[in-house]
N, C-alpha and C positions, 0 to 999 in steps of 0.2 A: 452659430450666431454671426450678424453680418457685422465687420467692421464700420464706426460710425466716422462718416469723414469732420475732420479735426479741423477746428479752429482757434484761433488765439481767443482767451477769455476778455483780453483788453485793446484796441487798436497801440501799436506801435508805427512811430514816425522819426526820421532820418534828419536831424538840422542843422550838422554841419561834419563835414570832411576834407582831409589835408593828411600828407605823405611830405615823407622828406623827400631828399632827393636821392635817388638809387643808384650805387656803384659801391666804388672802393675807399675805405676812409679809413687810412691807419692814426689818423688823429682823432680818431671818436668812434665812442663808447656804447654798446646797445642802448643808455639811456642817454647820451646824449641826440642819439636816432631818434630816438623816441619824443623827448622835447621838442626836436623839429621838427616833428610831425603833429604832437600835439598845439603845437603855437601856428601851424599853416592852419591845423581844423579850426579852432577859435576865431581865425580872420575872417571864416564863411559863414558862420552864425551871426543871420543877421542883424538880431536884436542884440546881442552878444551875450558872455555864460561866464556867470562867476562860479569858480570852483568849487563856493560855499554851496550852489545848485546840484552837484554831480554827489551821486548817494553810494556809489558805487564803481570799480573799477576791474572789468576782463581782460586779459594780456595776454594775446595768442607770444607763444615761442618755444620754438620745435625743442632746440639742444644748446644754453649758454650754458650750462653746462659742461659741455664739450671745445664749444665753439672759442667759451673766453673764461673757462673755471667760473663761472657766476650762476651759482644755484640760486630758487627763491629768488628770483626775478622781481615780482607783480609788487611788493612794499616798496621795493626800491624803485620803481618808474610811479608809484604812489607819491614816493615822496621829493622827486623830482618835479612833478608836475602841480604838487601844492595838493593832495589831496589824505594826506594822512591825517586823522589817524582810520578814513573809510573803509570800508572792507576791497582788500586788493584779491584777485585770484588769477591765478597763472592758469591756461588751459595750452594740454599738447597732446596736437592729434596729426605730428609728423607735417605735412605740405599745406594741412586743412586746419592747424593749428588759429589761425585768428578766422576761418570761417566758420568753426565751431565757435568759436570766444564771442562770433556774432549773435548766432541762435542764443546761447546761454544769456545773453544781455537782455535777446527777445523775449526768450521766457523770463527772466525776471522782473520785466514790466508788464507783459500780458497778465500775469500773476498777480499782480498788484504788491509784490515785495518793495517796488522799487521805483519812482517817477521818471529820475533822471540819470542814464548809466554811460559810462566812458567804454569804449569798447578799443582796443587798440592790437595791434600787433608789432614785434621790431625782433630783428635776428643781426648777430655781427659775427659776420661767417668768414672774413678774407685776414683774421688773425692765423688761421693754419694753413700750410701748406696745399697744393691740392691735393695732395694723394689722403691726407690727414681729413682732408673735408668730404672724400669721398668714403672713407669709411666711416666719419662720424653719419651722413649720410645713409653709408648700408646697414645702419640702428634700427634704419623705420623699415627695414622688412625683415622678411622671416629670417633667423639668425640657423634656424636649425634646417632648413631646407632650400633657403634662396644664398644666404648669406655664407653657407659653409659649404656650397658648391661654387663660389667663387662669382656669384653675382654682383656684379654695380647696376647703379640702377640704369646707366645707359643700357645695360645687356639687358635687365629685365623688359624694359620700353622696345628695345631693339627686337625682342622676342615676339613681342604682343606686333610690333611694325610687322615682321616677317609673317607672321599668321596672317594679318589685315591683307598684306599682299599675295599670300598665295588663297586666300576666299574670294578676294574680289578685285582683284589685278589692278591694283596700282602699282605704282611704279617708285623708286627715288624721287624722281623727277618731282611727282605731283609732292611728297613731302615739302622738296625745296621751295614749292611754291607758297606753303601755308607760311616758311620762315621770311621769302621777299615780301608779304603782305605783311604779316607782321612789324618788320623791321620800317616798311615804308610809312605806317602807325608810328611808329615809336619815334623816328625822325620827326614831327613832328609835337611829340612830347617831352619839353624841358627838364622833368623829373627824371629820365629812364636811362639808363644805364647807358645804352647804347642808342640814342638819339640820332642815327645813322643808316640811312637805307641801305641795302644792299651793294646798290650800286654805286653810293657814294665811301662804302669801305674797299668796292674793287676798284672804286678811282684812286682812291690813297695809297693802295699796294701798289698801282704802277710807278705815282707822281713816285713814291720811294723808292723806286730800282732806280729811277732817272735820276735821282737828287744823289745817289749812291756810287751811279754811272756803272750799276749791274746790269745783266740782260733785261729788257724790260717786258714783261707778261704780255700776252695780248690774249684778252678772252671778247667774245662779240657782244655778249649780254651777260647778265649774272646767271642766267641756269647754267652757261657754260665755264663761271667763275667759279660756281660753288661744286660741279661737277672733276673741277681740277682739284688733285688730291694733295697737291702743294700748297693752295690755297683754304682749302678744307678737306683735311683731314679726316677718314675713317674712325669713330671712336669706339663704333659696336654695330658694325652693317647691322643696317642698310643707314644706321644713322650717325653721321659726322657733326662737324663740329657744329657747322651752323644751323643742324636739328634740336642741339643741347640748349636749357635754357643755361644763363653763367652764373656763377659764383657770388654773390651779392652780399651789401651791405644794407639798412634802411628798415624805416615803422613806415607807419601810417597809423592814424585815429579818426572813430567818427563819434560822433553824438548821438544818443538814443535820449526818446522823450518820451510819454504815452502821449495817444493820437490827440487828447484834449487840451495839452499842453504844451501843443508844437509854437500854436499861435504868440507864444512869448519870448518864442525863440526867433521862428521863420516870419518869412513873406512867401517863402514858395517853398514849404517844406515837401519830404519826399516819403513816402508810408512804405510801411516792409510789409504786405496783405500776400504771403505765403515764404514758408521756410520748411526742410525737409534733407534728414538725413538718412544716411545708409552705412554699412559695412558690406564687406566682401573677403572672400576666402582669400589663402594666398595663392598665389601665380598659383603655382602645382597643382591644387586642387581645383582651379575652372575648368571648365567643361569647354569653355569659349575665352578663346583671348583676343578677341575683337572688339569686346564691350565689356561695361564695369557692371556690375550689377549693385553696387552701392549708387550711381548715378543714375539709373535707371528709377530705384526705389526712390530717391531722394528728388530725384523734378517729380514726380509722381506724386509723393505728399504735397509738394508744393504747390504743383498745378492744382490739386484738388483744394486744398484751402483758401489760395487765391479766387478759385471759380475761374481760370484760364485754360487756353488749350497754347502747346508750343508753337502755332499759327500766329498766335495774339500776340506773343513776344516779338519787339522791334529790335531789342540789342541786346547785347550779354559779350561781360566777360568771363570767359572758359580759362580752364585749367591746362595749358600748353607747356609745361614743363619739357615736356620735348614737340615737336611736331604732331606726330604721329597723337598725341594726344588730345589733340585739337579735333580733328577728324573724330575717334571717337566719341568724343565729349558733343558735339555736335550732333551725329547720330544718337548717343541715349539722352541727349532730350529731346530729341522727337523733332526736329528739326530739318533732319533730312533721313529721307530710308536708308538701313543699314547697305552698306558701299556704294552712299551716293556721294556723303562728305568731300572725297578726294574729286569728284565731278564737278560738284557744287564750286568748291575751290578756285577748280580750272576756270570754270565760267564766271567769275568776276562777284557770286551771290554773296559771299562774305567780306567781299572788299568795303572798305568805311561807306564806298556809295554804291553798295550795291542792295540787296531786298532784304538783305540778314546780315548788318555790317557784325562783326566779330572780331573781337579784342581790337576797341578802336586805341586804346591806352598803348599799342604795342606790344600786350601779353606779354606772360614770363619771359617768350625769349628773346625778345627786344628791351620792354619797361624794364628786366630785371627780376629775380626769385627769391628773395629773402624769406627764404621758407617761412617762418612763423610771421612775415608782416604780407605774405602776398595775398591773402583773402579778404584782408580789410584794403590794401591797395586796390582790390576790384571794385569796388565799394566807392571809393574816390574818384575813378572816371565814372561810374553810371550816376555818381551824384551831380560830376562838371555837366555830364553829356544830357542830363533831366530837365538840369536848367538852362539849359543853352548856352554853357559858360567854358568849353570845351578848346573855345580861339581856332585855330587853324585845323584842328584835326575834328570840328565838331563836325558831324552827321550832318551831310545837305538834304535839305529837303524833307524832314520827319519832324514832325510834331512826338515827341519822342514820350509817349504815356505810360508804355511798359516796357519794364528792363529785367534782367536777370543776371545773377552773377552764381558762377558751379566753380566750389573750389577740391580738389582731391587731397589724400592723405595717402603719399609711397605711390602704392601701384595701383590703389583704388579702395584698399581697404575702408577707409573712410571719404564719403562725397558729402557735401552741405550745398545746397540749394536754395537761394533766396530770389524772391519777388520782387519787385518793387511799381510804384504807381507813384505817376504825379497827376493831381486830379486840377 
């Protein structure tokens, strides 16, 4: 029997999104994250949205649990943002946590359950130590074979790095590049954690040897800053620090409408016309650690529902949790041939102005990682960048019709895949 390719029973449309701001906040609370992210979405929704509108409420978040003793989440960011007594639902699928919480919003209005749904994410991760964060962290993988042979997840990432490079010879080097692009993104973005290029963090460690009247650094460029192991540190060769995404605080929310009901919302609404998930084995058991094969299946649904080819796509933000996963995240959606990514890189194709701008928001490891809010954060630049409303880091030159956002869960066990069009 042939598989029939799958489509939404109802169009879904995107009408407003907003993110707090990403870092470190010892004075606030995952819901108060969350409120600030909820109150930026509302500002973008043109028409505007009384909360008596919203039927429904999804809350990606990996581990408050762990992170801040706060089980049962989803009632309590319910009733902070005025929406009780609605049906609240927490979803966790580890790094993919709110891009899963996005599909379940999709399906609940393609379905006709539901017109208008709140879809959000928020993690308050920098209450524990690091080492504390790193094992609540190695929760989301295998406990009986990754996790009790003494894996983090930089080692696991660092693994699947070292495979990539002895398949297809890359180098460090070409890693550090995906992080200066990244970073050079993110400086431009007010939200992200690290709003700081590269080279404007190795200008600051010199001004501070001098201002100290210590030895002071001299590195020529940043490949040779971040190649200095006093400067960036080894945390699991071949990946150092500033491979790693950081530690993060922060939500984000969008608005989900059905396709016929945008018009009350928007003036330049955004449609979600393909979504698409996967799983995948753990480390141990792939056959290949150069690619995911949940990410693979999951642009693959999505492609097929949309009616796109990965050609058609103008932008996407990828799941870069470390470096190295940028690269493959780009080759399984078809994007670039397998070990061409770290090529493509070098040659400028993924920079904001090059043919395949990629994570122009700065990516995890600039914008910041708030596990259970980074998937709806993606979401929030392809909605700035849709509408031309992007300021200094928007995309020159592209009339920008289709977009894509791939979010992972751990090591890839779970990928979500979303479409997007502005018509």
């Amino acid at each position: 029997m042939s598989r029939r390719a799958r489509r939404l029973g109802r169009g879904v449309a995107l009408v407003g999104a907003g993110m707090s701001k990403f870092g470190a906040f010892a004075d606030k609370t995952s819901r108060d994250l969350f409120v600030d992210a909820f109150n930026a979405m509302t500002k973008t929704v043109d028409k505007g949205v009384d909360t008596e509108d919203i039927e429904a409420l999804y809350v990606g978040n990996y581990s408050s649990d762990l992170f801040e003793g706060q089980g049962h989440i989803a009632p309590i960011m319910a009733d902070w943002v005025g929406l009780v007594p609605k049906p609240a639902t927490r979803v966790e699928d580890a790094c993919a946590s709110s891009g899963v919480a996005i599909r379940e919003g999709i399906l609940a209005i393609a379905s006709g359950l539901y017109d208008t749904v709140l879809v959000g994410g928020t993690e308050k991760m920098t209450n524990l130590p690091t080492e504390q964060v790193t094992d609540t962290l190695a929760s989301a993988s295998d406990a009986v074979y990754e996790g009790a042979c003494g894996f983090t997840f930089p080692g696991l990432y660092a693994a699947m790095a070292t495979a990539y490079m002895a398949k297809y010879g890359a180098s460090v080097e070409h890693f550090m590049k995906v992080g200066i692009k990244n970073h050079n993104n993110g400086a431009l973005n007010p939200k992200a954690q690290f709003n700081r290029s590269i080279k404007d963090l190795m200008n600051a460690r010199i001004e501070k040897a001098k201002q100290k009247g210590e030895p002071v650094p001299y590195w020529r460029d940043e490949l040779e800053f971040l190649k200095d192991p006093r400067a960036n540190p080894v945390v699991a060769w071949p990946m150092r620090l500033f491979d790693c995404s950081p530690i993060t605080d922060g939500a984000a929310c969008i608005l989900l409408v059905a396709e016929d009901l945008a018009g009350d919302f928007s003036d330049n609404p955004i449609y979600i016309i393909g979504t698409g998930q996967g799983s995948d084995h753990a480390l141990n058991e792939r056959k290949d650690l150069t690619s995911i094969l949940a990410s693979r299946t999951a642009a693959k649904q999505a492609y097929e529902m949309a009616g796109v080819k990965p050609e058609d796509i103008q932008i996407a933000e990828v799941h870069d949790c470390f470096t190295i996963a940028e690269l493959m995240a780009i080759e399984d959606l078809g994007f670039f041939k397998p070990g061409e990514a770290f090529k493509a890189t070098e040659r400028g194709l993924t920079a904001r102005d090059g043919a395949k701008p990629i994570n122009t928001s700065g990516g995890l490891k600039s914008k910041g990682h708030p596990v259970g809010a980074s998937g709806v954060g993606q979401v929030v630049e392809i909605w700035h960048q849709m509408r031309g409303e992007a300021g200094p880091r928007q995309v020159p030159g592209k009339d920008i019709r289709l977009a894509l956002t791939h979010n992972v869960g751990a090591t890839g066990g779970t990928c979500v895949v979303h479409i997007y069009q502005r018509r």
